[in-house]
Every structure is written in structure tokens, then in C-alpha cells.
C-alpha positions in Angstrom: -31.4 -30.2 -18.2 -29.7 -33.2 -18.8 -28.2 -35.4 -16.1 -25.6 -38.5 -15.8 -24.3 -40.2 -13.2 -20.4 -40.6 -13.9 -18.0 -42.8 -13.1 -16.9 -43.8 -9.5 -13.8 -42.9 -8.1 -11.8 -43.1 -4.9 -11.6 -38.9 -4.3 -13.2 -36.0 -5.5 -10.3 -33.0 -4.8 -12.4 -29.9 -5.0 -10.2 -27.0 -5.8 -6.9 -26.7 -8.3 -4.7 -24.7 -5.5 -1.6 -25.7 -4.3 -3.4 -28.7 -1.9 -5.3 -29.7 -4.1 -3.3 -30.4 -7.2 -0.6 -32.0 -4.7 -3.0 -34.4 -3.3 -4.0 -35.0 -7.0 -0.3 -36.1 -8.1 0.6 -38.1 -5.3 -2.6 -40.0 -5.4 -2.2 -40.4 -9.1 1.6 -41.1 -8.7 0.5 -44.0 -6.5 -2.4 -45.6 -8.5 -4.9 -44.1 -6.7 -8.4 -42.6 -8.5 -9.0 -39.1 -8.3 -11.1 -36.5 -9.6 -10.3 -32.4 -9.5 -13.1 -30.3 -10.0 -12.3 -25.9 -10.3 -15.3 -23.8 -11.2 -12.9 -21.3 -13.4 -11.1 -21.9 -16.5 -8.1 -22.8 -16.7 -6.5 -19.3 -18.1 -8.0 -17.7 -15.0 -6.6 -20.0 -12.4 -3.0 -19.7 -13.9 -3.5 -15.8 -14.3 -4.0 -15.4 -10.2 -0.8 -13.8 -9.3 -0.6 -14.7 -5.8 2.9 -14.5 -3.5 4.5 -18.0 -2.8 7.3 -19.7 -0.5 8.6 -23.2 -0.8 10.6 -23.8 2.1 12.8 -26.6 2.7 10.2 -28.6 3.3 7.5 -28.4 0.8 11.2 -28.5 -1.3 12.3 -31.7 -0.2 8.8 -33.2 0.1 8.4 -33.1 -3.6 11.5 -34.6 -4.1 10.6 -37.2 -2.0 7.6 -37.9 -4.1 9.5 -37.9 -7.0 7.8 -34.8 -8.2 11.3 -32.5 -8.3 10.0 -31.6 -11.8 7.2 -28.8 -10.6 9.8 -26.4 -9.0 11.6 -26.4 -12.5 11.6 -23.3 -14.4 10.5 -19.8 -12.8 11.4 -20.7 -9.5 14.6 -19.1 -8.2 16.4 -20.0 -4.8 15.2 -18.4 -1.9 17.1 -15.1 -0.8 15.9 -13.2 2.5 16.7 -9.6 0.1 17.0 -6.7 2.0 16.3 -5.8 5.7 15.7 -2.0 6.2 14.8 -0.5 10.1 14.4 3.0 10.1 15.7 3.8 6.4 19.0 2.0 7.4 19.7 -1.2 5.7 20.6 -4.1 8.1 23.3 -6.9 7.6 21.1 -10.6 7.7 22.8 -13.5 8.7 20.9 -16.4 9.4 21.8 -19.5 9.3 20.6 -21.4 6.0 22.9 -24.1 5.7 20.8 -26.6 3.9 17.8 -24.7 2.9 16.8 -25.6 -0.2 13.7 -22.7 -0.1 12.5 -21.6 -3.4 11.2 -18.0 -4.2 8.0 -19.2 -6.9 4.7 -17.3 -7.4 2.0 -19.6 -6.9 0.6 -19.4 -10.1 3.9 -21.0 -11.5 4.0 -24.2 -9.2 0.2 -24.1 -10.2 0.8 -24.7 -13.7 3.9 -27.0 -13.1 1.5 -29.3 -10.7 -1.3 -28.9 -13.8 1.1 -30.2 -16.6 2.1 -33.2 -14.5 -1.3 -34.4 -13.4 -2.3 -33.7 -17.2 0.7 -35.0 -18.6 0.3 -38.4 -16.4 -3.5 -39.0 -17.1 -5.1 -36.8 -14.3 -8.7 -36.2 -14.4 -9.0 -32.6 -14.1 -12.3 -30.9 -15.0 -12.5 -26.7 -15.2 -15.2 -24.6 -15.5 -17.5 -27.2 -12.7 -20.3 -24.7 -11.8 -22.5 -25.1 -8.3 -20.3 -27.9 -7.3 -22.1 -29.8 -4.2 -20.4 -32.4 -1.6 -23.3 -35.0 -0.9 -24.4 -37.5 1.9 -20.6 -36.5 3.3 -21.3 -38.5 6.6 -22.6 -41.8 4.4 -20.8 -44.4 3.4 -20.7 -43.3 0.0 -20.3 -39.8 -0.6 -21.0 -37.8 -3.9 -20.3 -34.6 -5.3 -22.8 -32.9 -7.6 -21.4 -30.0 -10.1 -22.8 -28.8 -13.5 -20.6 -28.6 -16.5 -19.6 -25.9 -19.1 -22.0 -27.5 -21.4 -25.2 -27.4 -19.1 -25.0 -31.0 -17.9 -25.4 -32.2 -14.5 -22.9 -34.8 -13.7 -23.0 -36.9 -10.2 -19.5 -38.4 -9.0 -19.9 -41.4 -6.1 -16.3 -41.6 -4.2 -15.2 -42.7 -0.8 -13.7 -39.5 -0.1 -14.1 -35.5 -0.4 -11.0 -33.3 -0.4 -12.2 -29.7 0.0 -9.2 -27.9 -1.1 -11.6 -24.9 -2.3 -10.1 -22.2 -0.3 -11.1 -20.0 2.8 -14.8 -18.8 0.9 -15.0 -22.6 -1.1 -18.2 -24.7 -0.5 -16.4 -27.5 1.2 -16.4 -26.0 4.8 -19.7 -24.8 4.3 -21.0 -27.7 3.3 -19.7 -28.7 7.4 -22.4 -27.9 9.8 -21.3 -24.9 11.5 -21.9 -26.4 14.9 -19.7 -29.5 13.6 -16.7 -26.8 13.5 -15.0 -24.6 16.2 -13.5 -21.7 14.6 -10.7 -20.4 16.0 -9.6 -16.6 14.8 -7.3 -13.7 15.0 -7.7 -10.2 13.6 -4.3 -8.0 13.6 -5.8 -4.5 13.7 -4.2 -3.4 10.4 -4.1 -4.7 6.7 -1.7 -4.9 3.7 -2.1 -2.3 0.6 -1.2 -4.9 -1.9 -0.3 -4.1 -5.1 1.4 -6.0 -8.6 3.9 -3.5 -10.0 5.3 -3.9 -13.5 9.0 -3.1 -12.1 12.2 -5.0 -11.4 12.4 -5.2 -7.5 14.7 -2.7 -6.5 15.2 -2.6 -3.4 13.9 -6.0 -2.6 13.3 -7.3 1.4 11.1 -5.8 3.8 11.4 -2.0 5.5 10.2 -1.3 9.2 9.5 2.5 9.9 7.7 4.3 12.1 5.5 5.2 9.3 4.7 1.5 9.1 5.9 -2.1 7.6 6.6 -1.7 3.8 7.8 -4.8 1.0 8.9 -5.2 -2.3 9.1 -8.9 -3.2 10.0 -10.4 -6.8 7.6 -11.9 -8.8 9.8 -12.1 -11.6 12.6 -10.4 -13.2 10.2 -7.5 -14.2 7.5 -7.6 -12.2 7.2 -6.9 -8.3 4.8 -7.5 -5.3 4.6 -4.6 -2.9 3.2 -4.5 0.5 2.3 -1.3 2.3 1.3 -1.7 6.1 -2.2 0.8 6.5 -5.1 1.0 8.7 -7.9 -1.8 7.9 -10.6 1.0 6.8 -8.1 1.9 4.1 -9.6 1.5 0.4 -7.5 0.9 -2.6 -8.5 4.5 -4.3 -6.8 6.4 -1.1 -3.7 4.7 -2.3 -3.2 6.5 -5.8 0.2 5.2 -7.6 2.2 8.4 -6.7 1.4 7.8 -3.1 2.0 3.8 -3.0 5.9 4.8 -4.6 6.2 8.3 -2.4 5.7 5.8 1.0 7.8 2.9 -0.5 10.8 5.5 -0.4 10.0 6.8 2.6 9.8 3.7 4.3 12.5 2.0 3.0 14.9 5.1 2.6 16.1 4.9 -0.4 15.2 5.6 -4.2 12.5 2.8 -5.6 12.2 1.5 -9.2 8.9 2.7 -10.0 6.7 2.4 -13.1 2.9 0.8 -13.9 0.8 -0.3 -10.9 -1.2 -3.7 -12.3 -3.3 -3.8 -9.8 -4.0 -3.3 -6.1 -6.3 -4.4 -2.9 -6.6 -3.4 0.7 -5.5 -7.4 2.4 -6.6 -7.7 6.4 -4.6 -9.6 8.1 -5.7 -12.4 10.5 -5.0 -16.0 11.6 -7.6 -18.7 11.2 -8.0 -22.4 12.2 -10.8 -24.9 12.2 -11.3 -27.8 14.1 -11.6 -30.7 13.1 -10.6 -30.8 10.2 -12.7 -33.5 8.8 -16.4 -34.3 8.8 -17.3 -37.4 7.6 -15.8 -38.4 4.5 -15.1 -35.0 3.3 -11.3 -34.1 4.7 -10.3 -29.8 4.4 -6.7 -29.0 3.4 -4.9 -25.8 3.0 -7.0 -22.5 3.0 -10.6 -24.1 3.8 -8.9 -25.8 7.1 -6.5 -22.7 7.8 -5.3 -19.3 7.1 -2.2 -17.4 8.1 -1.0 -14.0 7.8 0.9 -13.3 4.4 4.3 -11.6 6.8 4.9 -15.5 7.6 5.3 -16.8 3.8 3.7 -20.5 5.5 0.3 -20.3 3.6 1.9 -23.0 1.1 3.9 -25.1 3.5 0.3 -25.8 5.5 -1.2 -26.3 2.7 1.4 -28.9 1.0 1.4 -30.2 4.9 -1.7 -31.6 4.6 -1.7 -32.9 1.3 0.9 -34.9 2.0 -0.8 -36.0 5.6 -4.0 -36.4 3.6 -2.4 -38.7 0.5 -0.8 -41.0 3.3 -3.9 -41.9 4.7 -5.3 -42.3 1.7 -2.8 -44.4 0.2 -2.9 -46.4 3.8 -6.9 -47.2 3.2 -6.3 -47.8 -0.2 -3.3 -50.2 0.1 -4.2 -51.9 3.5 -7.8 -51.1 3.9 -6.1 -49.6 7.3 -8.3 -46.1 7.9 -5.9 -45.1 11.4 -4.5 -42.3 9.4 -8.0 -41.0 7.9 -9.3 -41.3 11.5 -6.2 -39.3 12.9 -5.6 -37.0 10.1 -6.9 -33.6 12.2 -5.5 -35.0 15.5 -2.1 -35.0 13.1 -1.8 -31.8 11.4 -3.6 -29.1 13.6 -0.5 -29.5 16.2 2.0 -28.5 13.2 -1.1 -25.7 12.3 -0.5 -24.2 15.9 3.4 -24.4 15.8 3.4 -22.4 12.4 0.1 -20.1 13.9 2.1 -19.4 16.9 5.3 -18.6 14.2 3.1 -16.3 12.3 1.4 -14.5 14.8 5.0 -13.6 16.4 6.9 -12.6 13.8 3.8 -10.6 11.8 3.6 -8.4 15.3 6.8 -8.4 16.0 7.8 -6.5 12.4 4.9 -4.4 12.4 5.1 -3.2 16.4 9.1 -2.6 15.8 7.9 0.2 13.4 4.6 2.0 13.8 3.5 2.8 17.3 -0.2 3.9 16.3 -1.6 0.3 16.9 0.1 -0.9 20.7 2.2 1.9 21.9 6.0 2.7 22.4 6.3 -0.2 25.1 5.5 -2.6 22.4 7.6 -1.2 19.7 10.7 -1.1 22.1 9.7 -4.9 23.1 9.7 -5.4 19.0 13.3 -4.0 18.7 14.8 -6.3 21.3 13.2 -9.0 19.3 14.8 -8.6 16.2 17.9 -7.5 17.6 18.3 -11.0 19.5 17.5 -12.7 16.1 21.1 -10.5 14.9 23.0 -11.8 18.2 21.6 -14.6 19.9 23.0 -17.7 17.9 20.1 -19.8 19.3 17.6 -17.4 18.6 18.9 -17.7 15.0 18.5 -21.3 14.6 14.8 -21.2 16.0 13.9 -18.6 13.2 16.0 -20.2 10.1 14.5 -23.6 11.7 11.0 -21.9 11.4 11.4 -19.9 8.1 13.0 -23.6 6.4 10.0 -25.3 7.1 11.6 -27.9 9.7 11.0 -27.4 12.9 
């Protein structure tokens, strides 16, 4: 087997997700080295259909990075859709002056983020098998991968971004008793499913049946969610059935057609602390996970990037390393503040419909919940605050 020791570079981002291909622009953007390494190729990464929310914030942060350019195309302004409770459809009027959120799959932003850091010289490298953060607590850190062709190739930087995901090898390259894992399991999961149909209705349905969603994911294809118990498998949830409890739950007729594909999603909240061991620094998914009924998976995950970046930039620039040395202590309270959203709102929708899991006391404490978010004007501004990305 043949082995090289490549060149050195300031940061090795493992992962092309949405943190890791952020970090790689605005380091590149500000003459900063990097390296991105992704163990699939590139047609598979930009295949993964996978739900996605730019809220004001992630909206406005690339503009502030002068990186407007990756939410052109696909992406279509953000639109709450429909609101159904018990079959009825429900007026929504919350305040959104000055969101600039953005509906757009996170394959899309994906390949936008791609063809910048391409088209501007990035070093991105697919197809990087076993890849292996080394000496992470030394002062000069490595990562080891093997490449499509067989070669074993060595990278020496001063710092590791594990942007791998929840199941990457960057956490678990951590010592577990290095890490104090903090978790949450909701009791019930998601029957999600890729529909070839135009979304009609669109929004989210509460029923005493259970939560149900149909979600765009493009002007012919749709995203449906389907609240069920967590012991549920996908072949209990034939197509006839996933359309027969879609119009049910909503209460009204439902475009139906060709089921892409499906998978039974539990739903939990996730945080690690620190963040950081080391030189090697976790961002989005590896550091954090939140349910999907929040749509903040992507603003954590741009979060940190940008946290992450600063501090680089900082030590680059100014040989200052405050910000490195701070960079858990500065994101994990915004974590908590978006846990703490997620966690509310993901049992508030699912108690206000199905009673199976905690009872008609919490359903009825559900109802009065969403009906202050209808007439409390304060209550309002917390959630559009929230849902924008800006509180």
C-alpha cells in the first residue's frame, strides 16, 4: 500500500454537510487553508434529500459573508403553509416582518456551498475512506484517510473540524469520558417518507390520531411526516395507508401518487459538552441534534460554523486563540436556547393531538399553548423571534 505524507494545512473539515462546507467558504473566503474530506462521492452526497430551514439568520449570515450566492436558485421564501387542528384549517398570523427565512432542501444549499468552494479553489476530496483524526491533543494534529485509488495520504494541520455528523468518527475519536452527553428521547417517531407529488395541502395537521406534515421539497416532489409509535417499521406503513392517515389527519383530500422512499425517524434531543477536545473542534450534528418539528438542525449547525471560522480567522490573523479557547463556552448557551425551543414546541404539537403518549391533561395544556400563540401578541413575537433565528 502506498503512503504520502501531503501537504500541511491550517484545518482539516471532516464532513461536506451544511457545517462543514460553510466553515470551508468562509475560511477560504478569508485566506485561510483548508482541507474537506467526505468518504462518499460526490453524486451520493448531493442525492441525500434531507428537509432544510434557513431562517433569518443563517439568511442574513451569508449575506454578511458575502456568500448571498448559495441560497440562489431552488430556494423559495419561507411560508408557514397550512395549520390544521382537528381537520379544521386554522388562520396563522405571526409576525414575520423582516424574515428573510428560506424554504431549501439541504441537498440544494449543499451543492450551492460545493460550487463556490470549487469554483474559488477549495480543496475538497470525496470518496476519503477510514478517515482518522491523529495526536488531536498535540501540537500538531493529523488526519489519516485512504483514497479512491488505494493510497494512504497523511494531512498535518493545526486544527480538526469534525463536521461528520451525529454517527461520524470525529466525536468518537473524543474519549468518551472527555464528553458529557446530554440526551432526550420523545417516546414516539416520525414515518418519514419522499413522495413524488406537489404538496397539496402543505403545513402541518394536529389530530387526535396523531401529528401529520406535508412539506415541499420542490414543485413536484413532497416530504411527509406521520407521527407513530417508535416500534413502528417502515413495511407497517404500506403507501395506501401513509395517504389514507394523511387525509384523515389533515381532513381534507391529499394529492397522492409514488412513495420514493420511507423510514421510521425517532425523535430526540442531543447535546455534548464540550464541544472541543484538543485541536479537533465539533460543529453541527457531531456536537448536537434536535428534533426535525423545530426546523433548527441547520441554524446550529451554520451557528457554529460561523463561531468556529471567527476563531479561526482570530488565531490566524492575530495569533489571538481567546475565541478557540471559548468556542464551547460560546455556542452551547445558544444550543440550550434552541434545545429548550425544540423540546417545547415538538411536545406541545404532538400532546395537542394524540393523547396515547401523556394523557388528556397534557393535551388540554397543548391547546392553551397554541391558542396563546393565536391571541397573545407577546407570545407571538417570542415564537416568530424563535422560528427567524434571532432571538
Amino acid at each position: 500500500m502506498t503512503e504520502t505524507r501531503d501537504k500541511t494545512t491550517n484545518v482539516v473539515i471532516i464532513g461536506v454537510g451544511v457545517a462543514g462546507l460553510t466553515l470551508g467558504n468562509f475560511l477560504l473566503r478569508n485566506g485561510i487553508e483548508c482541507t474537506v474530506l467526505e468518504k462518499h462521492p460526490r453524486a451520493h452526497v448531493e442525492q441525500r434529500q434531507r428537509a432544510g430551514t434557513i431562517d433569518a439568520f443563517g439568511v442574513r449570515m451569508f449575506r454578511a459573508w458575502d456568500l448571498e450566492e448559495v441560497l440562489a436558485g431552488d430556494p423559495i421564501p419561507h411560508s408557514e403553509g397550512g395549520f390544521y387542528i382537528d381537520g379544521e384549517a386554522m388562520p396563522i398570523d405571526v409576525d414575520d416582518d423582516n424574515n428573510d427565512s428560506l424554504y431549501c432542501p439541504q441537498q440544494v444549499l449543499v451543492r450551492n456551498l460545493t460550487d463556490t468552494f470549487l469554483r474559488d479553489g477549495g480543496d475538497l476530496r470525496y470518496e476519503a475512506a477510514d478517515v482518522t483524526p491523529q495526536d488531536i491533543t498535540g501540537q500538531r494534529p493529523a488526519v489519516r484517510y485512504r483514497s479512491a485509488d488505494g493510497t494512504t495520504v497523511t494531512i498535518d494541520c493545526d486544527f480538526i473540524a469534525g463536521c461528520d455528523g451525529f454517527h461520524g468518527v470525529s466525536r468518537r475519536t473524543i474519549p468518551a469520558s472527555a464528553l458529557t452527553e446530554y440526551s432526550h428521547e420523545y417516546g414516539y417517531s416520525w414515518l418519514s417518507a419522499l413522495a413524488a407529488v406537489p404538496t397539496r395541502p402543505s403545513g402541518m395537521a394536529i389530530h387526535e390520531r396523531g401529528l401529520a406534515g406535508m412539506i415541499p421539497r420542490g414543485p413536484h416532489t413532497s416530504r411527509i411526516y406521520v407521527q407513530c409509535p417508535v416500534d413502528d417499521t417502515p413495511e407497517q406503513w404500506p403507501d395506501k395507508r401513509i395517504w389514507s392517515e394523511l387525509e384523515a389527519r389533515f381532513g381534507c383530500p391529499v394529492a397522492s401518487g409514488e412513495v420514493i422512499s420511507k423510514q421510521i425517524v425517532p425523535l430526540r434531543s442531543v447535546v455534548f459538552d464540550p464541544m472541543s477536545h484538543g485541536r479537533l473542534y465539533l460543529l453541527g450534528d457531531a456536537a448536537h441534534i434536535v428534533p426535525p418539528m423545530s426546523a433548527k438542525g441547520i441554524h446550529l449547525a451554520l451557528h457554529d460554523a460561523e463561531v468556529f471560522a471567527r476563531a479561526v480567522i482570530r488565531q490566524a490573523r492575530e495569533g489571538d486563540s481567546s475565541l478557540l479557547d471559548s468556542y464551547s463556552e460560546t455556542c452551547l448557551p445558544h444550543i440550550w436556547n434552541y434545545q429548550a425551543f425544540a423540546t417545547w414546541i415538538t411536545d406541545t404539537m404532538h400532546n395537542a393531538g394524540f393523547t396515547g403518549y401523556e394523557g388528556e391533561f397534557r393535551k388540554q395544556v397543548a391547546r392553551a399553548e397554541l391558542q396563546r400563540q393565536f391571541t397573545s401578541d407577546s407570545a407571538n413575537k417570542l415564537f416568530s423571534e424563535l422560528a427567524a433565528g434571532t432571538n
